[in-house]
C-alpha positions as a printed Julia matrix, in Angstrom:
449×3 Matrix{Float64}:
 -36.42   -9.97  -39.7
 -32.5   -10.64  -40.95
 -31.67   -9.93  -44.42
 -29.85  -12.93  -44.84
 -29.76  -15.85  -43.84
 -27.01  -16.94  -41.01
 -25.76  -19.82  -44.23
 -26.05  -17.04  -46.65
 -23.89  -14.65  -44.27
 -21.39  -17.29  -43.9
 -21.43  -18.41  -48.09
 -20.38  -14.33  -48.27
 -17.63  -15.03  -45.9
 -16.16  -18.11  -47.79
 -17.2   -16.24  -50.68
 -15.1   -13.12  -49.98
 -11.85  -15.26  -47.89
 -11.62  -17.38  -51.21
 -10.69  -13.94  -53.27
  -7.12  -13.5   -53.75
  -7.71   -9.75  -53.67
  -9.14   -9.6   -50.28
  -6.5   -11.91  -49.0
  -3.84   -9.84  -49.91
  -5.26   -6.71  -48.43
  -5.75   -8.39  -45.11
  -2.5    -9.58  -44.94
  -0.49   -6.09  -46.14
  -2.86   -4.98  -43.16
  -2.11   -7.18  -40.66
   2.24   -6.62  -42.04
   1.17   -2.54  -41.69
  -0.22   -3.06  -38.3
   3.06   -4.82  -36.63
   4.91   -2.4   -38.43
   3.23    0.45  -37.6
   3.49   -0.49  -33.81
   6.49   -2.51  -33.37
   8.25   -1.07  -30.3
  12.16   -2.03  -31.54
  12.96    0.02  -34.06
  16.88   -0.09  -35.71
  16.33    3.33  -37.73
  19.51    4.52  -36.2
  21.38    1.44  -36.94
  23.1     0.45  -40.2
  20.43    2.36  -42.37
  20.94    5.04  -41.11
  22.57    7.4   -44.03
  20.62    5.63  -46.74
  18.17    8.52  -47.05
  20.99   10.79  -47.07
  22.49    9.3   -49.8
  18.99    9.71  -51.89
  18.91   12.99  -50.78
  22.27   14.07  -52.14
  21.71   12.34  -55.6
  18.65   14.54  -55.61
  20.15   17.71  -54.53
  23.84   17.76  -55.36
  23.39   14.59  -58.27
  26.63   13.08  -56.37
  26.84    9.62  -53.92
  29.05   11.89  -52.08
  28.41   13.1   -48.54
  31.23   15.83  -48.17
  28.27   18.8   -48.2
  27.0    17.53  -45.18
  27.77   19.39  -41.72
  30.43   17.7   -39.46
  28.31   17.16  -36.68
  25.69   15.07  -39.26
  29.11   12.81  -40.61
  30.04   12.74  -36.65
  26.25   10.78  -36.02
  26.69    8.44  -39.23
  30.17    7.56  -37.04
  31.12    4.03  -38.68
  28.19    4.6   -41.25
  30.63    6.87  -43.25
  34.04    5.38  -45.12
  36.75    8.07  -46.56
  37.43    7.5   -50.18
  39.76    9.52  -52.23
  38.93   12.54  -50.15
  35.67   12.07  -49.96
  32.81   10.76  -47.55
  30.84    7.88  -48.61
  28.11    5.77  -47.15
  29.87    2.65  -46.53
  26.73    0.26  -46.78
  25.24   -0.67  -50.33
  23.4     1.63  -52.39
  20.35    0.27  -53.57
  18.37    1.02  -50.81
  19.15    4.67  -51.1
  18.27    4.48  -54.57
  14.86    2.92  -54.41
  14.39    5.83  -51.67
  15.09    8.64  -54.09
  10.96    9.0   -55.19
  10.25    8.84  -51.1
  12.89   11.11  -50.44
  11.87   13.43  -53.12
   8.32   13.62  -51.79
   9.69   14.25  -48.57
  11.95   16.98  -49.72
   8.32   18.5   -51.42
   7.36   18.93  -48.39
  10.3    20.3   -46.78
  11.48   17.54  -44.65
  14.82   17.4   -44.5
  16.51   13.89  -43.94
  18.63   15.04  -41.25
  16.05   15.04  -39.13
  13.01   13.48  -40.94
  15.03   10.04  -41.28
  13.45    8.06  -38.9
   9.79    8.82  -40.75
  10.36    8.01  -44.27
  12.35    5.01  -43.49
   9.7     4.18  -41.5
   7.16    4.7   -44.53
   9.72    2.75  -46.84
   9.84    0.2   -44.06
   6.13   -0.32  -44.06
   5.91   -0.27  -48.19
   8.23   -3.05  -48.3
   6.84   -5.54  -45.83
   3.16   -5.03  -47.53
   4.46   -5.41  -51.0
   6.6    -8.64  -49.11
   3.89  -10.59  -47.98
   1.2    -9.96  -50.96
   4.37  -11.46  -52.8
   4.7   -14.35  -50.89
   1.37  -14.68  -51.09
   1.46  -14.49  -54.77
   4.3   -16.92  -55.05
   2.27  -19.66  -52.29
  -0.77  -19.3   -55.2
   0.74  -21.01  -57.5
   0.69  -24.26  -55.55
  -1.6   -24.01  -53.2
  -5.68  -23.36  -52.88
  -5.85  -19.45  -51.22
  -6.83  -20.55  -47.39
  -2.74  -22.39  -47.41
  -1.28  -19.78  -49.52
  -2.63  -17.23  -47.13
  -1.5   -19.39  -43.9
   1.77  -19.82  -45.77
   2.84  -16.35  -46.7
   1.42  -15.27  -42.96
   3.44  -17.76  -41.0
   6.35  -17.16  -43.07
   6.2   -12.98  -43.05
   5.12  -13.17  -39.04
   7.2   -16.46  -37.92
  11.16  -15.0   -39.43
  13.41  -12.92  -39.91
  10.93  -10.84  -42.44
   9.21   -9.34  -39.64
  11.61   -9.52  -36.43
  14.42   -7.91  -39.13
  12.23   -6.15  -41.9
   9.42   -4.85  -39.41
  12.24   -2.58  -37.78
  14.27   -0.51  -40.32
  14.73   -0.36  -43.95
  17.72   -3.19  -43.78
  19.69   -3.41  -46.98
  17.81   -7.05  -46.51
  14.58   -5.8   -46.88
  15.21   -4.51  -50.51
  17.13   -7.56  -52.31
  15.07   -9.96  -50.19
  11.75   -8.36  -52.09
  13.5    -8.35  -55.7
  14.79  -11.81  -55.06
  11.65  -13.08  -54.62
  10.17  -11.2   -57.56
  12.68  -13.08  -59.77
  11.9   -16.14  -58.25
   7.75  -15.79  -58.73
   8.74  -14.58  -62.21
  11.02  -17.41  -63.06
   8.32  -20.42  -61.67
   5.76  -18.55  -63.79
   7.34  -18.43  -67.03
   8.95  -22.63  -66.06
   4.92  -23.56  -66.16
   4.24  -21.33  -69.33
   4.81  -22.5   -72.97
   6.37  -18.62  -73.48
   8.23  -16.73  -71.37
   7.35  -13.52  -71.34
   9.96  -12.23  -68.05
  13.01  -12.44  -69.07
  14.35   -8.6   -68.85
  12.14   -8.37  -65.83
  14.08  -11.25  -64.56
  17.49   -9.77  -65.64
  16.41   -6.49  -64.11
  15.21   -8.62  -60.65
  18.55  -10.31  -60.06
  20.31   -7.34  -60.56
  18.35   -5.07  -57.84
  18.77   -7.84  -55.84
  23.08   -7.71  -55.67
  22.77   -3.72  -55.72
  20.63   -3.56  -52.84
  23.18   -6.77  -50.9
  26.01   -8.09  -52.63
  25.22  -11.48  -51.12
  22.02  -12.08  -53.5
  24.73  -12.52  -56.41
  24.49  -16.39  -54.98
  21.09  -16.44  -56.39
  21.64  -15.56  -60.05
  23.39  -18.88  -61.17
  20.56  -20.45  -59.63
  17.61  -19.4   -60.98
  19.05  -18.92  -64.75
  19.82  -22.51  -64.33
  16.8   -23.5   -63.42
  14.9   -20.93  -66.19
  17.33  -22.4   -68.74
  16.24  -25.82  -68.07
  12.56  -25.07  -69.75
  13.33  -21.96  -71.79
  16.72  -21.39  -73.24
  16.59  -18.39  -75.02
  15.55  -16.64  -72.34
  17.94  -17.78  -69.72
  20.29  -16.07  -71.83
  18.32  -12.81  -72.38
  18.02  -12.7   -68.51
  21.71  -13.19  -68.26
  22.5   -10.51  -70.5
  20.25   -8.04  -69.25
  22.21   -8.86  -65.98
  25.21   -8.75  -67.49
  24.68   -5.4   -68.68
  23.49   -3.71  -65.62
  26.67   -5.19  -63.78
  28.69   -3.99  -66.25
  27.3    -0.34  -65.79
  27.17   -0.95  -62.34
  31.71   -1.65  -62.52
  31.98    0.93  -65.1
  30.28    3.51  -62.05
  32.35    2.2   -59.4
  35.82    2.67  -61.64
  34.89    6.3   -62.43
  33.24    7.44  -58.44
  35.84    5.28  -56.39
  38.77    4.5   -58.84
  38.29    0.22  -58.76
  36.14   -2.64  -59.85
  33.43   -2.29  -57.47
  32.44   -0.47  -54.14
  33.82   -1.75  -51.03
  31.09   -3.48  -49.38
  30.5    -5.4   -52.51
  33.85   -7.27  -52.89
  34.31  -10.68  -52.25
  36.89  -10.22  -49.87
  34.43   -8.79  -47.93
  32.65  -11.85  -46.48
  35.74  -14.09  -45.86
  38.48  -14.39  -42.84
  36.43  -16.21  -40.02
  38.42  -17.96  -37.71
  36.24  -20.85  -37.19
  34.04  -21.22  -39.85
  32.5   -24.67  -37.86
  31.27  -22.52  -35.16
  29.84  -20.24  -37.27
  27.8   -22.9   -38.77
  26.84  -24.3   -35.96
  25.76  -20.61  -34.63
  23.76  -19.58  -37.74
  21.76  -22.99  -37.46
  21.28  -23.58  -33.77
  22.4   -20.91  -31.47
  19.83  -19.19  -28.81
  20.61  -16.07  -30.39
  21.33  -16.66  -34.04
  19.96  -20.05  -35.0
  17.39  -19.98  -38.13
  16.22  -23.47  -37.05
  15.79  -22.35  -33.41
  14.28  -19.12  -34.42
  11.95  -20.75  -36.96
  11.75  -24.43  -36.43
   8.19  -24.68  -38.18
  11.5   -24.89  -41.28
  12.22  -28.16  -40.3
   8.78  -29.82  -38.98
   6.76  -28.7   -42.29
   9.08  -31.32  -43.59
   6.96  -34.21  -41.36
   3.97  -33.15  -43.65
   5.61  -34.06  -46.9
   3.78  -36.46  -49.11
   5.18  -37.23  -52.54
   4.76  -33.6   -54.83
   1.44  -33.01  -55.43
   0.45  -31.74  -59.26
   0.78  -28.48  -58.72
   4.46  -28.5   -57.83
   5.23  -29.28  -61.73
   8.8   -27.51  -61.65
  11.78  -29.07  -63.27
  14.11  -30.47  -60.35
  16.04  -27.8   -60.22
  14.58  -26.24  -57.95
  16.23  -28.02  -55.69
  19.07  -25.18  -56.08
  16.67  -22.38  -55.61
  15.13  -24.3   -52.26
  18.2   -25.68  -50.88
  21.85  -25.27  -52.84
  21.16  -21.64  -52.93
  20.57  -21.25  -49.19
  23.16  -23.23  -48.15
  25.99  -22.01  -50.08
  24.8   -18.9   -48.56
  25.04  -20.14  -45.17
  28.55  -21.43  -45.99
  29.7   -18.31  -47.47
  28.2   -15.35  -44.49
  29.67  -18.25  -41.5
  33.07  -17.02  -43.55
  32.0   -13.58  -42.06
  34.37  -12.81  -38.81
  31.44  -11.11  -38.2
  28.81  -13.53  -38.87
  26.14  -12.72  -35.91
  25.96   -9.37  -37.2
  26.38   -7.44  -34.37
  23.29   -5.96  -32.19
  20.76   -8.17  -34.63
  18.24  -10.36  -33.45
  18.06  -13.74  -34.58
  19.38  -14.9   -38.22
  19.46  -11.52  -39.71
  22.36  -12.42  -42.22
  20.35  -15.64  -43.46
  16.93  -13.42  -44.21
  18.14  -13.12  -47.88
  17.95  -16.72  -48.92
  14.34  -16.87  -47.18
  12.05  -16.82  -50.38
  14.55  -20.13  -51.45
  13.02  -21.75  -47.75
   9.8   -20.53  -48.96
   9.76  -22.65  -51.93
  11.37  -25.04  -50.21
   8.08  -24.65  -47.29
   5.42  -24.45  -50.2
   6.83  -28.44  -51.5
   6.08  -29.55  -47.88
   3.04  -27.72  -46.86
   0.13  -30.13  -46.1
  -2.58  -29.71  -48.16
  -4.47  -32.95  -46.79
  -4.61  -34.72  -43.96
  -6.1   -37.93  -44.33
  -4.06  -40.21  -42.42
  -3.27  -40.48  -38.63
   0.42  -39.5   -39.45
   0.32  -36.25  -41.35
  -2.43  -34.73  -38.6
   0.27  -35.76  -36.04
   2.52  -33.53  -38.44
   0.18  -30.86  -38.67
  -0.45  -30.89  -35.12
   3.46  -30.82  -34.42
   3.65  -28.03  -37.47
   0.79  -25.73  -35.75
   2.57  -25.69  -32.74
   6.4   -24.51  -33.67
   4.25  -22.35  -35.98
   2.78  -20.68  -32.98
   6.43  -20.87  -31.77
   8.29  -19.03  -34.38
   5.43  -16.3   -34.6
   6.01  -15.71  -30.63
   9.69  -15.75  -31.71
   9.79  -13.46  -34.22
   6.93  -11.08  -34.27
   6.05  -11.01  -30.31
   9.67  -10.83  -29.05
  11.47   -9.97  -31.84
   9.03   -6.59  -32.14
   7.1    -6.19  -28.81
  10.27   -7.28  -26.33
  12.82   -4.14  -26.07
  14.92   -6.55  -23.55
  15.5    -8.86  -26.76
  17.73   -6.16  -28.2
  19.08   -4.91  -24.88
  20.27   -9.01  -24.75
  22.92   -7.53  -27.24
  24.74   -4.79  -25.41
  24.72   -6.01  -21.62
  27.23   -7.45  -21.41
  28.56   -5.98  -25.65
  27.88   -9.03  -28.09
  30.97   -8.02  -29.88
  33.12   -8.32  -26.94
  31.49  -11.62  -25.82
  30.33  -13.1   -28.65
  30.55  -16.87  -26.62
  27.26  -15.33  -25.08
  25.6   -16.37  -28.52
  25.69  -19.82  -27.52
  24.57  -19.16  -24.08
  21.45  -21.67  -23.24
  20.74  -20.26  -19.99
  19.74  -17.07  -21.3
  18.62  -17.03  -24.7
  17.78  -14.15  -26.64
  14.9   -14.93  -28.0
  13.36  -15.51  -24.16
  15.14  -12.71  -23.18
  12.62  -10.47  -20.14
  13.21   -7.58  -17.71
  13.49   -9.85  -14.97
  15.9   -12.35  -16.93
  18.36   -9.27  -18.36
  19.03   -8.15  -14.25
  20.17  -11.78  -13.46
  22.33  -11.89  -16.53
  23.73   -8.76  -16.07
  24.14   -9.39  -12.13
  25.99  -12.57  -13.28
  28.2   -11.56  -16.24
  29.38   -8.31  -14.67
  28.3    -4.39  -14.81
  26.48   -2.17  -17.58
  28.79   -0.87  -19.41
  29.87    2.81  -20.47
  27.78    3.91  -22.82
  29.79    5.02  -26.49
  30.98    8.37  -26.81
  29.61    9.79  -30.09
């Protein structure tokens, strides 16, 4: 004799996939999973030296790296800049700062980040892309019914740059990526309320966001705007609350490195590209950089739009936050001589304006389909869906020859290989990588360390 019925099993089910609770922990476990198993893993790659850093604030209460041995400064190599006699880490600092309570705990239990590294980032890593997706998810509720919000956050976390970049190391990306969307949840919440009640959360949000990657500056003008357009007052406590933290921020910089702000963060940073066109062009619709080749389920949501349904009440600026604000940003990292970013896969430079694209997704999503047109769209939707998942979370995670692509023949030596149709990253096999390399020459010397 059954307990229950087969109906009443499956009115549990719905019962139970309709709670935003049990959502979210299937999706942080799903985002744990892929991280937890992901066979490329960048750990020795740019963040490398951000638990370090965390480390010596704890230890020595200094930024500075000088107390480390020369063979540890001779493995950070390009990691390391020389300032005023002194080594620093040349990438930003808010990552190493959120890692100071991991790093602590590590240091508890006597694990040393010369050689534990590759484990806590890994933890930090996996923290991150759980707290990511429950807040996409959070940010997809407010529009949409939990079974879309869920499919939403999922195919956005699994199908870009969040997983195939933020699955593999703990990226300055990851970081200001996460805060940025914070603000941006916070900031459509309080647009809806008659109060709002976020303002130095905000402030705090947007500033996290630049101090973990300069780049997320683009966002502030942005959201303020759009905040200011339903609550005045506290556009401007938000702005001051950033204002303040900047100015601490300068104030820190002109005391530890003698000018306005550190290196990585200046302007001048992200400008000199020969051919800003091309770059354009490659951040859009390259084979080995392209966002809308990577993740075309961007563009075909777009077939699904209806006119905004009434749960997309927002003020129209949020337009900037969807589109102005991603596409400045595009404009401004193509000014990057270096704008594929080296050994990356995919649009790694363009994951920061991704929770913009989200809201810009969530307008588009199809919540109905009760015409002959939008399940066409849905039907063309599910499949680059599918697509971009393969893309990103398959290859991107699960295909070492996808980051081998990079260095036979070196990216940075041959960057027209970017644009290279007949063997596309994001395709890239075992089989494929010996005909490429049989065709574009040798492997190369490895680096001497």
């Amino acid at each position: 004799m059954y307990l229950f019925s087969l109906e009443h099993k499956r009115e549990i089910i719905n019962t139970y996939l309709k709670n935003d609770y049990v959502i979210i922990v299937i999706l942080c476990a799903l985002a744990l999973l892929v991280v937890s198993t992901t066979v490329i893993e960048n750990e020795t790659s740019d963040p490398r030296g951000t638990t370090l850093v965390a480390e010596s604030i704890l230890q020595k209460g200094t930024i500075k790296l000088d107390h480390y041995k020369k063979d540890v400064r001779k493995i950070l190599s390009y990691r390391l800049v020389r300032k005023n006699k002194h080594f620093y880490y040349v990438f930003p600092l808010g990552a190493s700062i959120a890692s100071i309570p991991f790093v602590a705990v590590a240091n508890l239990l006597g694990m040393e980040m010369t050689r534990y590294d590759h484990q806590v980032q890994k933890v930090m890593t996996a923290v991150v892309a759980m707290l990511m997706i429950a807040m996409l998810y959070r940010l997809a509720r407010q529009f949409l019914e939990p079974g879309n919000a869920a499919l939403a956050a999922g195919l956005f976390w699994f199908g870009t740059s969040l997983a195939s970049t933020g699955a593999t190391a703990l990226w300055s990306h990851n970081l200001a990526t996460l805060f940025g969307l914070i603000a941006l949840d916070l900031a459509i919440r309080d647009s809806k309320a008659e109060h709002s009640r976020s303002w130095a959360r905000i402030g705090l949000c947007l500033f996290l966001a630049y101090f973990c990657r300069p780049t997320l500056s683009l966002l502030s003008p942005f959201l303020l705007l759009f905040l200011f357009a339903r609550h005045r007052l506290a556009a401007v406590k938000a702005g001051l609350v950033l204002a303040a933290l900047l100015g601490g921020f300068v104030a820190f910089s002109q005391h530890e490195f003698g000018q306005v702000l550190p290196s990585y963060y200046l302007p001048s940073r992200v400008s000199g590209a020969s051919d800003v066109t091309t770059a354009l062009y490659g951040n859009l619709f390259s084979p080995a950089r392209g966002l809308l080749v990577f993740s075309p389920f961007l563009v075909a949501v777009w077939l699904c739009a209806r006119r905004a349904p009434e749960t997309f009440r927002l003020n129209p600026l949020w337009w900037g936050l969807g589109l102005a604000w991603p596409v400045l940003h595009l404009i401004v990292i193509s000014r990057f001589p270096h704008w594929w970013a080296g050994w990356s896969y995919g649009p790694r430079l363009l994951m920061d304006v991704l929770p913009g694209l989200f809201l810009l997704t969530l307008r588009a999503w199809p919540t109905a389909l009760d015409t002959r047109r939008l399940r066409i769209a849905a039907a063309v939707l599910a499949v680059t869906a599918v697509f971009s998942v393969f893309v990103h979370t398959c290859q991107g995670l699960y295909n070492g020859y996808s980051l081998l692509w990079n260095a036979e023949p070196p990216i940075d030596q041959n960057p027209q290989n970017l644009f290279d149709w007949k063997y596309p990253q994001f395709l890239h096999t075992r089989t494929r990588h010996q005909e490429r390399v049989r065709e574009y020459g040798p492997k190369p010397e490895p680096p001497v360390n």
